[in-house]
N, C-alpha and C positions, 0 to 999 in steps of 0.2 A: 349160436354159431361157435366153430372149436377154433379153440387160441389157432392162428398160425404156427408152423414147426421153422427155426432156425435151421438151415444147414450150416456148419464153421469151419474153416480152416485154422484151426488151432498149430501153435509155433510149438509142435511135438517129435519124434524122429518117428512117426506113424503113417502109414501112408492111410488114409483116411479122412473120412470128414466127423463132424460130431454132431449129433442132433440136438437142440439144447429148445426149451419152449422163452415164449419172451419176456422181457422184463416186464415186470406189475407196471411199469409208466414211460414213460418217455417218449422219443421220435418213435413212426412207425418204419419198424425193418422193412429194411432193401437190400438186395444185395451190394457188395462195394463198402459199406460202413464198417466201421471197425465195433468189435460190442467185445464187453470182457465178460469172460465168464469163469466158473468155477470148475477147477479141471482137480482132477485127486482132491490131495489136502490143498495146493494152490490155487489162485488165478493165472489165466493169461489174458491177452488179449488178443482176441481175434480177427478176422474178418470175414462177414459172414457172405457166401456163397449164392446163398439159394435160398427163398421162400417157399416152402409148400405146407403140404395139407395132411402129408403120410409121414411112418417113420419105418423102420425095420422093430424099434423100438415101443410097445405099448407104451401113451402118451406117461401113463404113472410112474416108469421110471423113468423119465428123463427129467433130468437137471434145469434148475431157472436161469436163465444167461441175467447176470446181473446189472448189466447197464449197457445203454447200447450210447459211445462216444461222438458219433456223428449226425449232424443233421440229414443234410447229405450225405450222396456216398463220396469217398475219396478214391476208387478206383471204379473207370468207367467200364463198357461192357467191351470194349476193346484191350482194354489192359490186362483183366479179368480172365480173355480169353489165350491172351498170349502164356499169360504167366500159366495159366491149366497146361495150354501145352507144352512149358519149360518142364514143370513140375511131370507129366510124361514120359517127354522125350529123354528126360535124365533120371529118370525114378527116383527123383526125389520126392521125397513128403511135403502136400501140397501146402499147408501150411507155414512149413519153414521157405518156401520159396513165394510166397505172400508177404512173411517174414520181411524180407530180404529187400521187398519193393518200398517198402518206408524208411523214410527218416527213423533212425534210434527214437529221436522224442515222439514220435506216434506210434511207434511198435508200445514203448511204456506206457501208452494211452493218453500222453498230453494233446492239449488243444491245440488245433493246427493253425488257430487264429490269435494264440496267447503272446505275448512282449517274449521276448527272450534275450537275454545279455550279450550283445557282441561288445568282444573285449580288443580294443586301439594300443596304438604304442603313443604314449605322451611325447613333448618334444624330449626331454630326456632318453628316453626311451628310444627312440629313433638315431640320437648321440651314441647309443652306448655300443662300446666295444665289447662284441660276443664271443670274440676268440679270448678276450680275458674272460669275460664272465664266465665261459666253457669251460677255464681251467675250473674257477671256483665252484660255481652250480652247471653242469651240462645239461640237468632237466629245464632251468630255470633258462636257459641259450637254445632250448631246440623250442620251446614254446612259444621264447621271445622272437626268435626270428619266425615263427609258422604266424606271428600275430602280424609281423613286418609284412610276410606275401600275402597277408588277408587284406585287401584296400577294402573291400568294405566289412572290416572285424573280423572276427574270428568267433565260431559260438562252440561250446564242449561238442555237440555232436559231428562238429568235421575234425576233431580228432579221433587219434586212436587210442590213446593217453590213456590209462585204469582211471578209473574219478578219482582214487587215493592222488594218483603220480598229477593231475589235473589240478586237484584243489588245491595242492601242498605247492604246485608251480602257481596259480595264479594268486595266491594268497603271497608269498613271496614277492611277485612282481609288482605286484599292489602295493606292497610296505612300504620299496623303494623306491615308490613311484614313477616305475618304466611306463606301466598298462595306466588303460584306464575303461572300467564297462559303458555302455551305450545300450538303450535298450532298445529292440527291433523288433518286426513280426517274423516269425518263422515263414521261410518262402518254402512251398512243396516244388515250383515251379520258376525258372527264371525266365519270365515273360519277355523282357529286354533284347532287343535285335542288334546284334553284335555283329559290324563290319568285320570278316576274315582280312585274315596277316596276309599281307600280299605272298606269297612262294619263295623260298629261297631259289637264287639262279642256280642253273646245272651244271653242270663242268661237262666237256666234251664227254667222261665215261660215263654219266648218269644217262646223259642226251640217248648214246649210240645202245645203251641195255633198254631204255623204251622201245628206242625202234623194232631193235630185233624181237621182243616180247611182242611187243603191237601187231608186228608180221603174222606175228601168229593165231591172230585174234578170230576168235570161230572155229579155228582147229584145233587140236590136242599138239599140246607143247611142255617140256617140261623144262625148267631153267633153274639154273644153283646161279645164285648172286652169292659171292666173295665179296669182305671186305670188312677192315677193322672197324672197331665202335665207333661212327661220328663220321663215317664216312658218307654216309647221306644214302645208305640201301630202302631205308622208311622210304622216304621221297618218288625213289624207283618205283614205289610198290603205291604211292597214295598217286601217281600218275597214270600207272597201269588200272591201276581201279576208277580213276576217272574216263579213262576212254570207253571202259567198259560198261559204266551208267552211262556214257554219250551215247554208244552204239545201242543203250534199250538190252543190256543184258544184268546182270549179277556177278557179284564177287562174295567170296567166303573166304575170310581170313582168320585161321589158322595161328592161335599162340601157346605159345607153355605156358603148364601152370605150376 
């Protein structure tokens, strides 16, 4: 019976998929898992697409995918399908927008079930004054306070930080004993059911720009909200959009990028 054929979405600027045959061992491919393979003189990592049986490719040239990183898949056939048609609707290359759907540590191909270091502020660390420290280090003051708004830690992949500017800030905070690691599982997902903030109250202008908006609800309307930063036009708009899932219709919101 002939090997299975990979289809891949490789993290390329290509709009295409790659055919790759499977690894000599491991889990049997599915689509949703993530499998590295060998692209040029590099690797990447993937995620492979589709199983079949054909290529456009005679099986003898195409390339061995060298591992494949999940038991499971980590994207299901709904995920799968949305991201195909982002990658579509914005022509973008289906793989960098695959890409895009992981965590940083699973695009590099780490385990999705491995420890990972969330890094605390000590009691010192929670003492310390960041507008001095800003004068002295301001990398070692935007780190330390992103660890302060982390309650549960802080891990390298929810910054933005180079790993140069990252390692040289948390080696640093270590010394002085601000931080300190803790080691966790990497979540893909936060299963945790979080009671919503109750709504800030309206002020009579917010109240009377629903109404008039609302009036319009079903009909074609077009409305300019004015109003300095902070003056609460978001609110306007997350109330308009809530009458609009009440009423059983949709909203499309519209931002700069």
């Amino acid at each position: 019976m002939a090997e299975p054929i990979l289809r891949v979405a490789v993290p390329a600027p290509l709009m295409r998929r790659f055919d790759y045959l499977p690894p000599v061992d491991g889990p049997a491919p599915a689509p949703g898992q993530r499998v590295r393979v060998p692209f040029g003189r590099s690797q990447h990592v993937g995620v492979i697409t589709a199983v079949t049986d054909d290529s456009a490719l005679p099986r003898e040239r195409l390339r061995r995918a060298l591992e494949i990183l999940d038991v499971q898949p980590l994207l299901d056939d709904a995920l799968r399908e949305l991201l195909d048609w982002a990658a579509g609707y914005y022509h973008h290359p289906l793989g960098e927008v695959y890409a895009a759907a992981l965590p940083v540590a699973l695009r590099r191909g780490s385990d999705p079930t491995a420890p990972q270091s969330r890094w605390f502020a000590t009691d010192t660390g929670q003492q310390t004054d960041l507008e001095a420290l800003g004068r002295r280090a301001p990398l070692q003051a935007r780190l330390l306070q992103s660890i302060l708004d982390a309650p549960d830690g802080l891990t390298r992949d929810a910054t933005d930080l180079p790993a140069a500017s990252w390692r040289r800030g948390i080696t640093a905070l270590t010394d002085k004993g601000l931080i300190e690691p803790r080691t966790g599982d990497v979540q893909l997902h936060d299963s945790a059911v979080h009671e919503p903030d109750a709504p800030p109250v309206l002020n009579s202008a917010q109240t009377k720009a629903i109404a008039t908006i609302n009036r319009q609800s079903g009909h074609y309307g077009a409305f300019l909200l004015e109003g300095v930063t902070g003056s609460g036009k978001t609110e306007i708009y997350l109330h308009c959009i809530q009458q609009q899932l009440t009423d059983n219709r949709q909203s499309l919101v519209l931002v700069p990028e």
